[in-house]
C-alpha positions as CSV (number, residue, x, y, z in Angstrom):
1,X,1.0,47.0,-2.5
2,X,1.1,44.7,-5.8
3,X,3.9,43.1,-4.4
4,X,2.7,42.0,-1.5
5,X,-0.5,41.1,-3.2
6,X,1.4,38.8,-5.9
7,X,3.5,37.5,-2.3
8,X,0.0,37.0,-0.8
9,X,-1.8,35.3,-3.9
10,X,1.5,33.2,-4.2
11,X,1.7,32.2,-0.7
12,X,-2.1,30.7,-1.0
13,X,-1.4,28.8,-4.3
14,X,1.3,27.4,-2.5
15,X,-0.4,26.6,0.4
16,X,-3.2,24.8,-1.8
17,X,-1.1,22.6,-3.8
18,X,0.8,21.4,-0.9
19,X,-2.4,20.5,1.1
20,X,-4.1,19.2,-1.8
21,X,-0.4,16.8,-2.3
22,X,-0.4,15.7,1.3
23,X,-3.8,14.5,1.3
24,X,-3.4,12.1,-1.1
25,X,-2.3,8.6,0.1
26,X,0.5,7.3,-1.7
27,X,2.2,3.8,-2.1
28,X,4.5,5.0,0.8
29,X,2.5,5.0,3.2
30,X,1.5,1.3,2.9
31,X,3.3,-0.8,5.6
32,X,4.5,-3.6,3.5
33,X,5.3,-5.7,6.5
34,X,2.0,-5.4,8.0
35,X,0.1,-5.6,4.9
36,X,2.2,-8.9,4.3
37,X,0.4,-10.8,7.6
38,X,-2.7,-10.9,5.1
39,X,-0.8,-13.9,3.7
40,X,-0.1,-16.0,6.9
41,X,-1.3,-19.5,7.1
42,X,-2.9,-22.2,3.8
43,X,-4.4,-21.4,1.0
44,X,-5.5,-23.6,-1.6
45,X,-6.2,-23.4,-5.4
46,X,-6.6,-25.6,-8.5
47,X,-4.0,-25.9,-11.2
48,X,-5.7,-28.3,-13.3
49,X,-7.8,-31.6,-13.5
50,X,-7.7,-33.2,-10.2
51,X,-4.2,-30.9,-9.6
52,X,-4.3,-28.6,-6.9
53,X,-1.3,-26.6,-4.8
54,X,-1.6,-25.8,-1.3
55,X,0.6,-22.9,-0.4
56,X,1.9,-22.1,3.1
57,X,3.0,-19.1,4.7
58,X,4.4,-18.9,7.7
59,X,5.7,-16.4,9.9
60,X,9.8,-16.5,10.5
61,X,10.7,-13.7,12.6
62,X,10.1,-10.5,10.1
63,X,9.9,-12.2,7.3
64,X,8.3,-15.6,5.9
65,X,8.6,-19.4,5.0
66,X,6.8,-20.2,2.1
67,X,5.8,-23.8,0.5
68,X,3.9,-25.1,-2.2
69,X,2.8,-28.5,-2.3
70,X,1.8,-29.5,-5.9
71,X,-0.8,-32.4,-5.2
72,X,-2.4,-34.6,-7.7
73,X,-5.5,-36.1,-6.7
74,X,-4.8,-35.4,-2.9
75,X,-1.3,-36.4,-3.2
76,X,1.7,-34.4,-2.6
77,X,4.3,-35.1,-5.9
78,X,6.3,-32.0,-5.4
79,X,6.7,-29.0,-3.1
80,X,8.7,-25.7,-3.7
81,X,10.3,-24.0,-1.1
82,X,10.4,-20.3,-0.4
83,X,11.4,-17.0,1.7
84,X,9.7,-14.2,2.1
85,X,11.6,-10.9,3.2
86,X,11.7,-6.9,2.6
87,X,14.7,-4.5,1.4
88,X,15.6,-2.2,4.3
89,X,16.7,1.2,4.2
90,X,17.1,3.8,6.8
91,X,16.5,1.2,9.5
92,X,12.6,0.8,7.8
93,X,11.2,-1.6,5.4
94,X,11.2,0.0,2.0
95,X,8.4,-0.7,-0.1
96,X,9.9,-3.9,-1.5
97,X,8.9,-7.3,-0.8
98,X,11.6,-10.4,-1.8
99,X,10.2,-13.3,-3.1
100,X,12.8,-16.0,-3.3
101,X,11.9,-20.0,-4.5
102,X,13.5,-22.8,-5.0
103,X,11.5,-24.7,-7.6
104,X,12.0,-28.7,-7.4
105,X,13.9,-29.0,-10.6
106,X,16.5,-26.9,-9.4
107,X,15.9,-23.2,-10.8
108,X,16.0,-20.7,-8.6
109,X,13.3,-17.5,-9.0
110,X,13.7,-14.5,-7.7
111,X,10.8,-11.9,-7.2
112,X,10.0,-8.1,-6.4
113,X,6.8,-6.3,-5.1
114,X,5.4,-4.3,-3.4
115,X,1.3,-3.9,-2.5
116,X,-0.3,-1.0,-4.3
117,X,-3.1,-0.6,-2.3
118,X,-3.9,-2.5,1.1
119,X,-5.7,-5.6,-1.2
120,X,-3.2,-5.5,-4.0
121,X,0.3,-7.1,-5.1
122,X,2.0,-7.0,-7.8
123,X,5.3,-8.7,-8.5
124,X,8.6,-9.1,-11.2
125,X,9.8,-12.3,-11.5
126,X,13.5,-12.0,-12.8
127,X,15.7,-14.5,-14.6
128,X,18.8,-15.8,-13.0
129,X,21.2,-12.6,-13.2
130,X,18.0,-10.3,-12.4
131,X,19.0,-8.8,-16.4
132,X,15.1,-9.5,-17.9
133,X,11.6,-9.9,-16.1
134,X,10.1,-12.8,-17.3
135,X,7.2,-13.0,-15.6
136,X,4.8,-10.3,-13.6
137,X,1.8,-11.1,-11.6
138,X,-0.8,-9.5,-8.9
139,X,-2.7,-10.9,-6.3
140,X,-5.7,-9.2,-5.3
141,X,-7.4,-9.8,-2.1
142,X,-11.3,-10.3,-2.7
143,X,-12.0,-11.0,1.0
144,X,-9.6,-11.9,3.9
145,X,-10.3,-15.7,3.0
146,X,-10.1,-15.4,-0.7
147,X,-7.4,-14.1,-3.4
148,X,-7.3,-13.9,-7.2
149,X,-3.8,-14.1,-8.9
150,X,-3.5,-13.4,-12.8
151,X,0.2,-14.6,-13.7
152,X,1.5,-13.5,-16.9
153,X,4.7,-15.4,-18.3
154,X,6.9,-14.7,-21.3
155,X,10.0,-16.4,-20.4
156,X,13.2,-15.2,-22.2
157,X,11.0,-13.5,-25.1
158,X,11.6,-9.8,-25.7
159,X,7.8,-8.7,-26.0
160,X,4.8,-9.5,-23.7
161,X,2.3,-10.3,-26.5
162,X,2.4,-14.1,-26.7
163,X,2.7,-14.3,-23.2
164,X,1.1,-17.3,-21.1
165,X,-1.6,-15.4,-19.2
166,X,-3.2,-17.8,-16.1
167,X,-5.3,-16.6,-13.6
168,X,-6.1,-18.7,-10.0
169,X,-7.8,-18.3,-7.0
170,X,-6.9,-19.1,-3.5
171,X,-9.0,-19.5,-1.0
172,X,-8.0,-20.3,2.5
173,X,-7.7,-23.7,4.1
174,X,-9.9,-23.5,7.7
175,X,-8.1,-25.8,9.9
């Protein structure tokens, strides 16, 4: 009889903890590719005194174009180009989204994310031979027509204390 009590009192732990695990939403199931779509069309923020970028995102069969146009005053002096993609496994998107720009003096940055909830990013930048992060930064969907982004640089430093810390936000460009 104790043993089939212990079996029974066992069996309904058991039971508990794996309900009370599979309720819980988890940063698996968040379709990264859908979640992405958010992104798709202008959006527009300030950089500095009369310097603003417009960034583009465009659809491209499952993944995305991306531009920035750095304007001063109104006028376009620079534009970086982007693409926006997802590591695959298994046939499905993992939960890792590919950043890659070409900046217009030549450098090329490379970026990984992944949303951590279904209004959140957050992203590594990586230098050149993806050995040191140099940069990581979120974006955080305040309403489907507005984004905040809080960018945190420290280049090829070792530590994260006297990092550059900038924060933006995008809103969208009605057109």
């Amino acid at each position: 009889m104790k043993k089939i009590s212990r079996f029974l009192i066992t069996g309904l732990i058991a039971i508990w903890f794996s309900l009370g695990v599979t309720a819980q939403s988890s940063k698996q199931d968040l379709n990264q590719v859908e979640l992405m779509k958010q992104f798709i069309g202008t959006w527009k923020t300030e950089t500095g005194v009369d310097t603003t970028a417009l960034w583009e995102v465009i659809p491209s069969d499952k993944g995305y174009l991306t531009y920035i146009h750095w304007q001063s005053k109104g006028v376009t002096y620079s534009t970086t180009k982007g693409i926006i993609g997802f590591l695959w496994k298994n046939k499905l998107p993992d939960q890792i989204v590919n950043l890659i720009c070409l900046w217009p003096n030549g450098n090329i940055s490379f970026d990984m994310g992944k949303f951590d909830s279904d209004k959140k990013i957050s992203f590594e930048r990586f230098n050149a031979v993806n050995s040191h992060i140099s940069a990581l930064w979120e974006m955080n969907f305040q309403t489907k027509d507005k984004i905040t982004e809080i960018y945190k640089f420290r280049g090829n430093k070792d530590t994260w204390e006297d990092a550059k810390v900038t924060e933006y936000t995008f809103t969208r460009v009605k057109k």
